[in-house]
C-alpha positions, 0 to 999 in steps of 0.5 A: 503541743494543743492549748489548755482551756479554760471550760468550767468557771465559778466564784463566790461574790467579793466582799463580806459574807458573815458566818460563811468561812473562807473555806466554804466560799472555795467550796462553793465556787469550785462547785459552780465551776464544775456545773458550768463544765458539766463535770463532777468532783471525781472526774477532778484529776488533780487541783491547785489552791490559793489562799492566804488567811483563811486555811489550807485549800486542801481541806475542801476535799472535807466538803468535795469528796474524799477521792485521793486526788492530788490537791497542792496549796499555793501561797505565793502574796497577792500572785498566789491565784495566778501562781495556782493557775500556772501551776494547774496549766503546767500539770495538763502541759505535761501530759500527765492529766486531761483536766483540772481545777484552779481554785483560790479563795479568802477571808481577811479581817477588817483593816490593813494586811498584816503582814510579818516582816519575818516572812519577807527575811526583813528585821523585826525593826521594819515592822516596829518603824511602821514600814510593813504597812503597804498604804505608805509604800505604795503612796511613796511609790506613786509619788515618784512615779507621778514626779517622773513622768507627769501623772496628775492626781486628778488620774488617779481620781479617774482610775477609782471613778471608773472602777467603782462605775465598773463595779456597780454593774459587776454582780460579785463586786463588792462596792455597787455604787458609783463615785464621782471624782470630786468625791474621792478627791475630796475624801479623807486622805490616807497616804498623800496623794491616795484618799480612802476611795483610792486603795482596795480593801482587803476583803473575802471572796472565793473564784475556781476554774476547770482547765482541760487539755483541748481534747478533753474540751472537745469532749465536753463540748465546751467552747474552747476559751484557750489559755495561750500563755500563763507566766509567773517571774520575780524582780530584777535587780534594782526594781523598786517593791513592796517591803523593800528596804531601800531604793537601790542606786543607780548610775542613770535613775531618769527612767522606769526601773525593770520590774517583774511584771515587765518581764512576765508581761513580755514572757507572756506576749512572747509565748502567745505570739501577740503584742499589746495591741491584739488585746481587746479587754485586760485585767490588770492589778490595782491595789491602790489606782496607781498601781493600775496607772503604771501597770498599763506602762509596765505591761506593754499598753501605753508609754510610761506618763501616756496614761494620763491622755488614756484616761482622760480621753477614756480609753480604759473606758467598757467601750474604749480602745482597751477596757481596763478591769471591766468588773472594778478590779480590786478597788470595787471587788476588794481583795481576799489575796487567794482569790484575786487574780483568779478573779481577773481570769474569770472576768475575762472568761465571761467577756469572750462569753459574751456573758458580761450583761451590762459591763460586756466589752462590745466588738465581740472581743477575742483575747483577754489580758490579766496581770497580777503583783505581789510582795515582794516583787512577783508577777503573773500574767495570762492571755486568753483567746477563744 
């Protein structure tokens, strides 16, 4: 079976555009990703959509052209966009079409996601004691993480350092201005260990991508960026998540427990026939920096409690062994759910371009890695190659 690629990106810049709905900002990277592939809207055989606040996805065919393509909504928390694009790349694996479109986008309020305890089949109980508010989980989560494997705050310091550094060379970043470290560790505290530079900010934003089967790309003349494994899965058992309950018990707690980036990481390497150590640049979740500090353990990158040596020596540095969230991930970017992890691919696109300017990952890298999370424990992973 020939590769799908990736021949056509766009995206709308991160952050906050008033007057212009969620809506038009999917509209408006869908027709970037379209002139960068040389296409037009009714050459689209089909399209998948993420979004989370800001509307139906579907309704862009208002704006595109009225051409009866097939067009899904995809809803699936912070993996939707890469759900989406899972989706798509099973649509040209099938056989059925040549080329498609991938497309998320959103537009959230000010303020923490509010999300509904009814959604997550939780009682309403959950949400009147305060526990949908995902600051608390996410702070309890990386207090035990950094009890068990020796993670210093002074790290999670370094992983926002970095990002909003990345970010201020990354024009569809949303916060361009660099921290220094004693600054977000001195700023206000929000959930103990995490200070207000060290979460994301849920935000708006709009990213689209044309996949194409490999002929389809040669046609087009398109250098050929292949997506060599694109893989969603849910939790195991006893993983520790978002809006979970409860820690489950278990006999021997000494260790990480499963989760469903572990198993869609490995899927992914499996598919791809690489391992960790062939990637040269990855994208990796970073709601909040700590997600980004057990996410390069969960995805295979380094051993658990060995992040703390990878930071400091500035391995996840643009020039380390592995950069790390080139563009400044969602700490610089923000979140508009929908988006996000199309976000991640389209950064990754630009890197095995060469098109990254001033954040471009020297070496001329050929793989690229992005991984996103979600409630209530779901995961996507892709691995591009060109």
């Amino acid at each position: 079976m020939s590769d799908v690629c990736i021949v056509g990106i766009g995206i709308h810049p991160f952050g906050r555009t008033d007057g212009v709905s969620g809506v038009d900002q999917g509209v408006h990277a869908a027709r970037a990703a379209m002139a960068d592939a040389g296409i037009a809207w009714p050459q689209v055989q089909f399209a998948y959509g993420s979004s989370d606040a800001a509307g139906n996805p579907d309704t862009m065919v208002d704006r595109l052209g009225l051409t009866g393509v097939q067009f899904i909504n995809v809803r699936n928390g912070c993996a939707a966009g890469g759900s989406a694009l899972f989706s798509a790349q099973m649509a040209i694996k099938s056989g059925e079409f040549d080329i498609g479109l991938a497309v998320g986008f959103d537009k959230h309020p000010r303020g923490a996601f509010d999300a509904k305890p009814a959604e997550y089949n939780l009682p309403d109980w959950y949400g009147d004691a305060g526990y949908m508010v995902t600051t608390q989980f996410f702070a309890a989560k990386i207090m035990r993480y950094m009890h068990m494997f020796g993670i210093s705050r002074e790290t999670l310091g370094r992983v926002a350092e970095k990002a909003f550094r990345n970010g201020a060379k990354t024009p569809h970043a949303w916060r361009r201005q660099p921290v220094s470290i004693e600054e977000i560790l001195e700023a206000p505290m929000i959930s103990d260990p995490y200070s207000k530079y060290m979460f994301c900010s849920p935000g708006e934003g709009g990213v689209a991508l044309i996949l194409a089967s490999e002929k389809k790309a040669r046609e087009l003349g398109k250098p050929l960026v292949r997506l060599k494994a694109a893989t969603m899965r849910t939790r195991p058992p006893h993983s520790f998540e978002v809006f979970a309950p409860s820690v489950d018990v278990v006999e021997n707690d000494t260790g990480p427990r499963g989760t469903a980036s572990q198993i869609a990481s490995a899927d992914a390497f499996r598919m791809a026939g690489m391992g960790p150590g062939d990637i040269d640049v990855a994208q990796l979740q970073d709601t909040e920096a700590g997600a980004e500090v057990m996410h390069m353990a969960e995805n295979g990158f380094c051993a658990h409690g060995d992040q703390e040596k990878w930071l400091a020596e500035g391995r996840t540095e643009i020039g380390g062994a592995l950069p790390v969230n080139t563009d400044g991930g969602c700490l610089a970017c923000g979140e508009p759910i929908g988006a996000s992890g199309l976000r991640q691919v389209y950064e990754n696109v630009v890197q095995l371009r060469g098109d990254g300017g001033d954040r471009q990952v020297p070496g001329n890298p050929k793989t690229a890695y992005s991984h996103v999370y979600g409630a209530p424990g779901v995961s996507a992973v892709t691995i591009l190659e060109r």
